[in-house]
N, C-alpha and C positions, 0 to 999 in steps of 0.2 A: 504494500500500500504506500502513496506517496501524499504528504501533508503537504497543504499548500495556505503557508501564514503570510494575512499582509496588512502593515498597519498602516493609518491614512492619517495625516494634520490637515484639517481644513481650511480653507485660506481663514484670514479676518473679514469677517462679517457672513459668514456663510449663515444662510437660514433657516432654522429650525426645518420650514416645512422643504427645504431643497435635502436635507438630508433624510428625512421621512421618506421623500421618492427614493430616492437612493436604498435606502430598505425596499419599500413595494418591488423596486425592480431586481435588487437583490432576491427576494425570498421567489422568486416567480423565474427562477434559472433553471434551479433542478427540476421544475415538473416539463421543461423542454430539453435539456442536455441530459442525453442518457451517462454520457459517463459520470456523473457526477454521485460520488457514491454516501459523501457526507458534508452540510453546510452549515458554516454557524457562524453568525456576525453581528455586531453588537455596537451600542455606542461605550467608553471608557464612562468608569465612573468614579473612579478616580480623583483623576483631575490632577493630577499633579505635574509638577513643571517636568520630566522627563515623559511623560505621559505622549501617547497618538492619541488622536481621537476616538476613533475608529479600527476593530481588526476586522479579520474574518480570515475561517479555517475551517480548508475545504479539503474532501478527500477525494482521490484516485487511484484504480486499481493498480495504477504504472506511471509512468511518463508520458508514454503514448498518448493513454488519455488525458492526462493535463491537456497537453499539447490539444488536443481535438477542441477540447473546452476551449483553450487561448483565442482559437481562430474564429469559432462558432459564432455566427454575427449578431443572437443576441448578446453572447457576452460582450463582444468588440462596443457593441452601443449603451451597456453599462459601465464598464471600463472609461466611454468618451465623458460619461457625468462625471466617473471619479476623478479623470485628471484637470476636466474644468470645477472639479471643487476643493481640491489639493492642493496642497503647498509642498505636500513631503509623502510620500511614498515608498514602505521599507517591503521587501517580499522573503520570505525564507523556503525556499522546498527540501525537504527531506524524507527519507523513507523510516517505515516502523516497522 
C-alpha cells in the first residue's frame, strides 16, 4: 500500500466558504477514482505557528495507482483550487 500525505497553508484571506468547497470537492473523488483505496482530510486544529492548515491522507494499492489518480481530471481540477488557495504545499508518499 502506498500513503499519500499532503499538507496545505492557505494564502491570507482565504474564505471560510472557498475552503468548504475544497472539502465538497475533496470528499466527492473516491466515489469516481477507482483506485483510491482510502481518504481523509481535515482542516488543522491546532493552530499553531508550525502548523498547515490543511492535510489529507490518501491510500493506494501501489504507485501505479497514485499515478492514475494524479492524472484523473477530476483530480487535476481539484488540485487547480488547491494551488489557487495555497501558499505552501508539502506532499510525503511512502509505503506500509
Amino acid at each position: 500500500m502506498l500513503k499519500h500525505v499532503v499538507f496545505m497553508k492557505f494564502k491570507g484571506g482565504t474564505q471560510d466558504s472557498d475552503i468548504a468547497d475544497l472539502e465538497k470537492s475533496l470528499g466527492a473523488l473516491p466515489a469516481v477514482i477507482s483506485e483510491i483505496r482510502g481518504y481523509e482530510f481535515g482542516r488543522d486544529v491546532v493552530r499553531s505557528e508550525r502548523s498547515y492548515d490543511f492535510a489529507l491522507v490518501s491510500t493506494f494499492e501501489n504507485l501505479d495507482a497514485m499515478k492514475a489518480y494524479q492524472v484523473h481530471p477530476d483530480h487535476l481540477a481539484v488540485l487547480a483550487k488547491v494551488k489557487d488557495l495555497c501558499d505552501g504545499i508539502l506532499a510525503v508518499d511512502f509505503e506500509t
